[in-house]
Backbone as CSV, one residue per row, in Angstrom:
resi,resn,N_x,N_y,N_z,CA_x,CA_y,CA_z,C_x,C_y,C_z
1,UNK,-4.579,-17.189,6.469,-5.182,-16.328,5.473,-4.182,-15.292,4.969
2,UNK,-3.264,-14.623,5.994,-2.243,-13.924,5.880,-1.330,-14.148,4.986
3,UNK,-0.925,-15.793,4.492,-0.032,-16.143,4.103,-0.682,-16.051,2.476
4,UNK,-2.028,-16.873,2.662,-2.490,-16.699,1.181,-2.513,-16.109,0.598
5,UNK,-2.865,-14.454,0.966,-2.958,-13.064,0.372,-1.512,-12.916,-0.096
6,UNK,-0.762,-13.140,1.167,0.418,-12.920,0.339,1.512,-13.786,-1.118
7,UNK,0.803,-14.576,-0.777,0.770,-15.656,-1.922,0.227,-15.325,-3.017
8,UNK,-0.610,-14.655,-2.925,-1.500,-14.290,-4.189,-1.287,-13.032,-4.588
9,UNK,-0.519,-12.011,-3.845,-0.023,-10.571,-3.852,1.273,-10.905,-4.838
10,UNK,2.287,-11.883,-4.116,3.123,-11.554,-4.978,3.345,-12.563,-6.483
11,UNK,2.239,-13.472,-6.451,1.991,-14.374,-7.425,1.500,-13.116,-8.728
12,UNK,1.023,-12.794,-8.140,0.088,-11.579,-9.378,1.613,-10.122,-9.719
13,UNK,2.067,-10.244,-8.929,3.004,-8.966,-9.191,4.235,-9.609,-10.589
14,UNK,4.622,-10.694,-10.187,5.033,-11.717,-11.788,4.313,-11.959,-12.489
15,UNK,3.018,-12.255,-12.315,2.292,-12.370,-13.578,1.838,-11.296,-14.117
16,UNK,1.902,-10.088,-13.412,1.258,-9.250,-14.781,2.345,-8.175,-14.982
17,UNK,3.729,-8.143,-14.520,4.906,-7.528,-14.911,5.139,-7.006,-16.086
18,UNK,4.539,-7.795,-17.052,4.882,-7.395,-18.491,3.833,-6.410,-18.870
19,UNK,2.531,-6.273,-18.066,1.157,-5.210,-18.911,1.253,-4.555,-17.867
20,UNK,2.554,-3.989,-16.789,2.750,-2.960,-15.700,4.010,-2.325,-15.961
21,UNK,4.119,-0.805,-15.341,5.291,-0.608,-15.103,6.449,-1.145,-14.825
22,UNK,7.302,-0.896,-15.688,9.039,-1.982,-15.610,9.771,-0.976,-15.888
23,UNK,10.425,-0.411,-14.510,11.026,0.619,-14.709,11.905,0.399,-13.385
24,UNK,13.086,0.994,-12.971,14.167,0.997,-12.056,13.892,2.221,-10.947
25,UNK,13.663,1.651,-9.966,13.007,2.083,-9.030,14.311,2.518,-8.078
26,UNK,13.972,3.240,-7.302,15.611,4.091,-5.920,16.131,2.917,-5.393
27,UNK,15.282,1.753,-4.749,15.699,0.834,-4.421,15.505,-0.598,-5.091
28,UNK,14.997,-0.669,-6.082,14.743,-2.082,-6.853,14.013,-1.621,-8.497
29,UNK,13.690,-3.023,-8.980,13.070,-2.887,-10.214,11.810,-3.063,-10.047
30,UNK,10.785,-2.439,-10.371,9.238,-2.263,-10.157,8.956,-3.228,-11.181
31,UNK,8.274,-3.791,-10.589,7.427,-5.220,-11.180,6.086,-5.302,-11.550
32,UNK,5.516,-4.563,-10.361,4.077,-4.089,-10.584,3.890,-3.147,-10.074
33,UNK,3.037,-2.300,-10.714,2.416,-0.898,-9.656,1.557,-0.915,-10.457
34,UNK,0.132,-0.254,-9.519,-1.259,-0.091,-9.635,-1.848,0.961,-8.529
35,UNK,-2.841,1.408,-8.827,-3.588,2.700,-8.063,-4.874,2.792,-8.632
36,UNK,-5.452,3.043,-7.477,-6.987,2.965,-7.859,-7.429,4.737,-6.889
37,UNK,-7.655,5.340,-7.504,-8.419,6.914,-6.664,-10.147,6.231,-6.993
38,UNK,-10.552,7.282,-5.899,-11.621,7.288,-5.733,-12.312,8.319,-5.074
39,UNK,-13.755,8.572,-4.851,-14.539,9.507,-4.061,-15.543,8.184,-3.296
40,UNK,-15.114,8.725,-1.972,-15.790,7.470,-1.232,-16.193,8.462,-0.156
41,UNK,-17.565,7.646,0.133,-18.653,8.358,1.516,-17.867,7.714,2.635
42,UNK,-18.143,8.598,3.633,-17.608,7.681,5.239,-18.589,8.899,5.986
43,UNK,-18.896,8.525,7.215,-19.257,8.623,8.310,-18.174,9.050,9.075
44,UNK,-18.783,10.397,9.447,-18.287,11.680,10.636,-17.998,10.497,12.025
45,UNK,-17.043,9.884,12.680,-17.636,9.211,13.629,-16.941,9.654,15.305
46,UNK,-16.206,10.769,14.782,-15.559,11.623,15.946,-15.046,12.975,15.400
47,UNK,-15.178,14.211,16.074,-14.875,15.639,15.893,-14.715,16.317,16.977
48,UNK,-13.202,16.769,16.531,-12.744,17.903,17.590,-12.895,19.354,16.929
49,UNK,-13.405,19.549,17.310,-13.819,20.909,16.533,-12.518,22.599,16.651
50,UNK,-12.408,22.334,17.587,-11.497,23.348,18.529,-9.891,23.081,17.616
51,UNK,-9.521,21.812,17.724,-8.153,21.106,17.474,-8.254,20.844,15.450
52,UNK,-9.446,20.787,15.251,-9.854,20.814,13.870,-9.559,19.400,13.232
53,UNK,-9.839,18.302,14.445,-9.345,17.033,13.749,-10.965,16.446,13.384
54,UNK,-10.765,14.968,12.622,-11.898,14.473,12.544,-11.630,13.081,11.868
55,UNK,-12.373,12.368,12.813,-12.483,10.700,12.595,-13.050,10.165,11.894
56,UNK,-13.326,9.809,10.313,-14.128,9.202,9.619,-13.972,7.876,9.391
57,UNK,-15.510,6.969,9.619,-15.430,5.772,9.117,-15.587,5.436,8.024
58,UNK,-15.435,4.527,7.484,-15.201,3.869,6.080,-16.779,2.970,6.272
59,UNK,-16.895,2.305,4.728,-17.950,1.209,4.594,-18.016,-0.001,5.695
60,UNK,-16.259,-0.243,5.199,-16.347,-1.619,5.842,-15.709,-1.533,7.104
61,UNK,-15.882,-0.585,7.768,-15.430,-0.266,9.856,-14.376,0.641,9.721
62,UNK,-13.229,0.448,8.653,-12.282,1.034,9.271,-12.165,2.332,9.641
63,UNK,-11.753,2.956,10.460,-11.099,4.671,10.216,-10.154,5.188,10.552
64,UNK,-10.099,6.557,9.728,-9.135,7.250,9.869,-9.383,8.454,10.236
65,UNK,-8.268,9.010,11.281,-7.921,10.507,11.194,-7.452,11.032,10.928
66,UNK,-8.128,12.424,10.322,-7.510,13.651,10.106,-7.250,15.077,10.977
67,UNK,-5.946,15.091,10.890,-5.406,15.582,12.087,-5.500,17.026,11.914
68,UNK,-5.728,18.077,12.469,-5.706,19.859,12.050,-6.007,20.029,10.545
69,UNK,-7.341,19.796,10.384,-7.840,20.105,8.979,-7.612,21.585,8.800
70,UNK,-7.233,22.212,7.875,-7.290,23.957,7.356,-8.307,24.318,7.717
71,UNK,-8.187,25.283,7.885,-9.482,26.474,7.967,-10.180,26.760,6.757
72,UNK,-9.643,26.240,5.293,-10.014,26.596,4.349,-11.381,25.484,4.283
73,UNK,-11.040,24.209,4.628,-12.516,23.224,5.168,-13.347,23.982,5.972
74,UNK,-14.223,24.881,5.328,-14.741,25.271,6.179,-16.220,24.691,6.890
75,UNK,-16.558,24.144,5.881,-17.671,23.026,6.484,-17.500,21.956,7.924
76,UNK,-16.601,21.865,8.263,-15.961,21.061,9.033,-16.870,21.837,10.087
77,UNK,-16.379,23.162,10.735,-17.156,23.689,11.907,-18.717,23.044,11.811
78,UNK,-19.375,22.805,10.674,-20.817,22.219,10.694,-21.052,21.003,10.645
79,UNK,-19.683,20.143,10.531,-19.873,18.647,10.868,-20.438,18.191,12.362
80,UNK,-21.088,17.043,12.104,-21.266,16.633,13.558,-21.117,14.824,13.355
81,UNK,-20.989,14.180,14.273,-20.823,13.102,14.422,-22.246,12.493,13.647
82,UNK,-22.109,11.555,12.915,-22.977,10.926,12.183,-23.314,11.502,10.895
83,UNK,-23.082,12.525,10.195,-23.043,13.157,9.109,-22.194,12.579,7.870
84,UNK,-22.393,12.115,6.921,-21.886,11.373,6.084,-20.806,12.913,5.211
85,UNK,-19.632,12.504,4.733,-18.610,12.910,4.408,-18.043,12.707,3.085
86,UNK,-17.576,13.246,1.745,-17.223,12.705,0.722,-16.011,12.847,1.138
87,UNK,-15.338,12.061,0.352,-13.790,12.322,0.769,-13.065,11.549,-0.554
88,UNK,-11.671,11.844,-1.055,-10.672,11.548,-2.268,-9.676,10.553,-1.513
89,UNK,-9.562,8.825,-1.898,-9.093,7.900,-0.908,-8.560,7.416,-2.690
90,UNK,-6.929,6.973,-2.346,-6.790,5.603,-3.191,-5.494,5.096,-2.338
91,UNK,-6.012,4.049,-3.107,-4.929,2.325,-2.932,-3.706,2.363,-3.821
92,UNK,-2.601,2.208,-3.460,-1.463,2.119,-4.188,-0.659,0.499,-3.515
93,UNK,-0.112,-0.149,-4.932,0.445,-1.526,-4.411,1.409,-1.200,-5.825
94,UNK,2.684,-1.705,-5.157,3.722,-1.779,-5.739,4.814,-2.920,-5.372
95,UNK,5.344,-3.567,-6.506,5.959,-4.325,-5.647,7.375,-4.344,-6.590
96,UNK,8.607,-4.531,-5.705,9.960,-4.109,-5.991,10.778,-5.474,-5.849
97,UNK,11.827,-6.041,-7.055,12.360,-7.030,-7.583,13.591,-6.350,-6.524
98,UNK,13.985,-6.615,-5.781,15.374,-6.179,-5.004,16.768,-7.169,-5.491
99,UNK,17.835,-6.640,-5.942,18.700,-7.378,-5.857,19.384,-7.436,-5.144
100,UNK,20.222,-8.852,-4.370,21.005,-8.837,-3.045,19.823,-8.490,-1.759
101,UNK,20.722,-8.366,-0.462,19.895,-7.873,-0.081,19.339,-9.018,0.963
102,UNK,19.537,-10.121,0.896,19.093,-10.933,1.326,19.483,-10.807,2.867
103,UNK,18.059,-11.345,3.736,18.373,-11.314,5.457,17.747,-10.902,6.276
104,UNK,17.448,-9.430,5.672,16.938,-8.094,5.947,15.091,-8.433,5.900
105,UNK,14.454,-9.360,6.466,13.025,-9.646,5.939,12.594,-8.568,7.129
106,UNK,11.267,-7.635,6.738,10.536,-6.763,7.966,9.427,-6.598,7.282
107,UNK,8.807,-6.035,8.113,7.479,-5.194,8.133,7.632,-3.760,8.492
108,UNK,7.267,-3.425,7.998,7.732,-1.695,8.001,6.307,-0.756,7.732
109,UNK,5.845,-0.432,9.037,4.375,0.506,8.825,4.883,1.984,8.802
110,UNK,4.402,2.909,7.963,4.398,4.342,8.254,3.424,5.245,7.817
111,UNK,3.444,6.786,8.824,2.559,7.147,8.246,2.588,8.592,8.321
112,UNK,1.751,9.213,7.389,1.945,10.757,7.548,0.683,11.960,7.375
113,UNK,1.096,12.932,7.788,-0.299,13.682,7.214,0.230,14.739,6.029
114,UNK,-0.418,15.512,5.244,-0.109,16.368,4.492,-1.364,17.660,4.671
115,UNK,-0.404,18.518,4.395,-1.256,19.739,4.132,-1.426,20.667,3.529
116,UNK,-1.774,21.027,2.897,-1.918,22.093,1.481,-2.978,22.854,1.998
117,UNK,-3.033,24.552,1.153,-3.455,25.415,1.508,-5.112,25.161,1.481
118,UNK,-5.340,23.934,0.353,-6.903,24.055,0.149,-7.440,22.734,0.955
119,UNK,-6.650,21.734,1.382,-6.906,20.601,1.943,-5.835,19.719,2.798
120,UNK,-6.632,18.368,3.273,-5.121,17.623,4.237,-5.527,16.445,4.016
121,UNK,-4.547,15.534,4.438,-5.063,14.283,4.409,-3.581,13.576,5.240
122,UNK,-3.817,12.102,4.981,-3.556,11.138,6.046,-3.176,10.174,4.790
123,UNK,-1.671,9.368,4.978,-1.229,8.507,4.009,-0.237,7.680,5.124
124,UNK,-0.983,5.861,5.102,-0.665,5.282,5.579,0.476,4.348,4.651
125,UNK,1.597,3.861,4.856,2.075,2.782,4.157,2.722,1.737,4.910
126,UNK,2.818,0.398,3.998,3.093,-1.218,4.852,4.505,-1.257,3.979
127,UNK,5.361,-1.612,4.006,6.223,-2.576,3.089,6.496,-3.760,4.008
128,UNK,6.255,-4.806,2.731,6.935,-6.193,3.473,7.607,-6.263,2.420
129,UNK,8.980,-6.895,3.159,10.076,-7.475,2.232,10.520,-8.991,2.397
130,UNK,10.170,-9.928,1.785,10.923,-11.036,2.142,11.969,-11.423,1.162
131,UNK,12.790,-12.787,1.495,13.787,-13.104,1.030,13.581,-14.186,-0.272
132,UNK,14.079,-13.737,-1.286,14.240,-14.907,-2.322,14.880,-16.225,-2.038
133,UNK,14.562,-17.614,-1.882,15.453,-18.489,-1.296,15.658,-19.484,-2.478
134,UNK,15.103,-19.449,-3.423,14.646,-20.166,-4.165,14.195,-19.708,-5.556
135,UNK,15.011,-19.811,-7.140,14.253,-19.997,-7.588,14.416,-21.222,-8.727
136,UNK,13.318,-21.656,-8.990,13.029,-23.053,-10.195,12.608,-22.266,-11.474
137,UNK,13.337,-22.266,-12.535,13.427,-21.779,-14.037,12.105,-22.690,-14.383
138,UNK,12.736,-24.193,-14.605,11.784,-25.285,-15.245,10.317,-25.249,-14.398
139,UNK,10.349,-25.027,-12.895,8.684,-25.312,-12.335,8.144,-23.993,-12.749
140,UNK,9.273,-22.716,-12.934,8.338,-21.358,-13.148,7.922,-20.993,-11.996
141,UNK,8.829,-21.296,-10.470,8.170,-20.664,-9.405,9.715,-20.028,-8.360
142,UNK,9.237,-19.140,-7.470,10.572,-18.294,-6.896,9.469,-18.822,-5.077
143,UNK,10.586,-19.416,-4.535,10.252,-19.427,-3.061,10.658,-18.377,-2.068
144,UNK,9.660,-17.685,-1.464,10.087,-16.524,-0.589,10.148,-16.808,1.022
145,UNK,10.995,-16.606,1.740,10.793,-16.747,3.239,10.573,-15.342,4.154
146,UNK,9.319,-15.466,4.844,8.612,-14.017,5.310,9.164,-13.987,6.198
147,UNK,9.044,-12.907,7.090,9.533,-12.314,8.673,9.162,-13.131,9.564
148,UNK,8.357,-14.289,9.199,8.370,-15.408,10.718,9.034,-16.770,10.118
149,UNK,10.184,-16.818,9.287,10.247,-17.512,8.432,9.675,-18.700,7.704
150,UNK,8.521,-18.252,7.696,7.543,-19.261,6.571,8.040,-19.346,5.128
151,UNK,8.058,-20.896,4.348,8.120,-20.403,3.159,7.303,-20.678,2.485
152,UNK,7.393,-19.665,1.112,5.752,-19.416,0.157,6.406,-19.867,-0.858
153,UNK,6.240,-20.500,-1.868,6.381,-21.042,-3.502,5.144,-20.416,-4.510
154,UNK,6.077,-19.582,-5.318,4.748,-18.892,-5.832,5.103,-19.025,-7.416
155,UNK,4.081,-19.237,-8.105,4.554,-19.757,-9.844,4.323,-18.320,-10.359
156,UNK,5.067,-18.223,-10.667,5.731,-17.141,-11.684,5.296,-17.239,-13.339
157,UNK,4.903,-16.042,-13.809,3.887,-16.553,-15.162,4.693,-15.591,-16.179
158,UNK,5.732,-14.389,-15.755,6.489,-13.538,-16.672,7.861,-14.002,-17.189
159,UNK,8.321,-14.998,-17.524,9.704,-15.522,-17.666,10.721,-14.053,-17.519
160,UNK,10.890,-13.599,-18.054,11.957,-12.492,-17.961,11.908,-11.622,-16.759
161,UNK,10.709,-11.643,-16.133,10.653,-11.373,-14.546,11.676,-12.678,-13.424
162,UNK,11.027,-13.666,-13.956,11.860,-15.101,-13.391,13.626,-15.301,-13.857
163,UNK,13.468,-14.829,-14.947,15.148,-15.056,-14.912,16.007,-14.095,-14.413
164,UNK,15.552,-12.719,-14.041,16.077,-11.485,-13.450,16.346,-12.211,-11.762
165,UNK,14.842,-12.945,-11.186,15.282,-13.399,-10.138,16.378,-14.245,-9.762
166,UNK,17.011,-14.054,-8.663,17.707,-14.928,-8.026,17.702,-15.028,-6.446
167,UNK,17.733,-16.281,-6.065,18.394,-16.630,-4.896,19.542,-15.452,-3.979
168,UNK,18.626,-14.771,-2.721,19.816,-14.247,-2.226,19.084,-12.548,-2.939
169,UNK,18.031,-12.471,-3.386,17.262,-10.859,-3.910,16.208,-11.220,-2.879
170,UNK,15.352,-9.951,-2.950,13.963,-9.953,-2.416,13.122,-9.546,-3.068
171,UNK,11.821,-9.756,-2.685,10.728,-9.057,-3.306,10.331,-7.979,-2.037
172,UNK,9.772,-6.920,-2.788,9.080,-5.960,-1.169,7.994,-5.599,-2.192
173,UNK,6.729,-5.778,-0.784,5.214,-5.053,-1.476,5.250,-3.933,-0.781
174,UNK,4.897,-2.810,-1.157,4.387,-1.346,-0.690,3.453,-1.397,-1.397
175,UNK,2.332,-1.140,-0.020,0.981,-0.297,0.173,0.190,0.870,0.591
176,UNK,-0.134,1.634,0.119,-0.119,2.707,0.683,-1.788,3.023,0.089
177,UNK,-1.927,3.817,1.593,-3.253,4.309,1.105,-3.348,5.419,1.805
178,UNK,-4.167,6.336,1.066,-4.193,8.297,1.389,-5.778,8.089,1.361
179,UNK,-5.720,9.110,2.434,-7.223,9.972,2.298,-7.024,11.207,2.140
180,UNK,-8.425,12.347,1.770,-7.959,13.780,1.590,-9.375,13.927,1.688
181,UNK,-9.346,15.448,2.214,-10.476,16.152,2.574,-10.350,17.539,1.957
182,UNK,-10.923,18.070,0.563,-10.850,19.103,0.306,-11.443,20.308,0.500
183,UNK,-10.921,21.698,0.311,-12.129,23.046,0.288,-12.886,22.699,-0.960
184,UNK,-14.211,23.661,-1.066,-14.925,23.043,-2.191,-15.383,24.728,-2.544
């Protein structure tokens, strides 16, 4: 399933190259980038009250913590476990045309908190980078080999994205996703 997503992650990052950002990125050429914000409910589902952290779940199970919320949250002291929560969450996917470079395939998780005087939050990010091994002009597809060296053949729908590629570049997806908990 792993492989498909990613099949279909970076199948879509060539095909819609041309109605996305195309701009020269610190380490590569941005191919696609997208972001979605939002105000999403979660569930209180752990609180330290003392330490000022707090565990919220999401819809679909996941959660996150937030680590030494401000004092300026001041509602927080009246949270209790099971109390539903608004909170400011988005999705960021980007994905970077690397030239050279080739070898170097990883997975790379990180993560951080932030804090500002009126709020904090929690920003997780993935990059995967794999290797270009392959590409076919005439089939319209670039073959990538991932960090367990599997290879993916993915058809390519932007020609001028495809001819930038070569054999011996990479592609890398960065994902990142933030939560935030504001004063109100």
């Amino acid at each position: 399933m792993q492989k498909t997503l990613m099949a279909m992650i970076l199948g879509a990052c060539f095909a819609l190259a041309p109605a996305t950002v195309m701009a020269e990125a610190q380490s590569g050429e941005v191919v696609l980038a997208v972001s979605e914000r939002d105000s999403v409910e979660t569930t209180v589902s752990e609180i330290d009250k003392v330490n000022r952290n707090v565990t919220l779940k999401f819809a679909n199970g996941e959660e996150v913590a937030l680590l030494a919320v401000p004092a300026e949250i001041t509602r927080l002291d009246s949270l209790n476990v099971g109390d539903k929560v608004t909170v400011k969450a988005s999705d960021t996917l980007a994905i970077l045309l690397i030239k050279g470079g080739s070898g170097v395939r990883a997975i790379i998780d990180g993560e951080g908190y932030q804090r500002t005087a009126d709020g904090a939050g929690r920003v997780m990010t993935r990059r995967i980078r794999s290797d270009i091994v392959a590409v076919d002009q005439q089939a319209q597809t670039v073959t990538v080999k991932n960090l367990s060296g599997e290879l993916q053949t993915i058809k390519v729908q932007n020609e001028a994205t495809l001819r930038n590629a070569a054999k011996g570049d990479q592609a890398e997806v960065i994902m990142r996703t933030s939560v935030a908990i504001w004063a109100k």
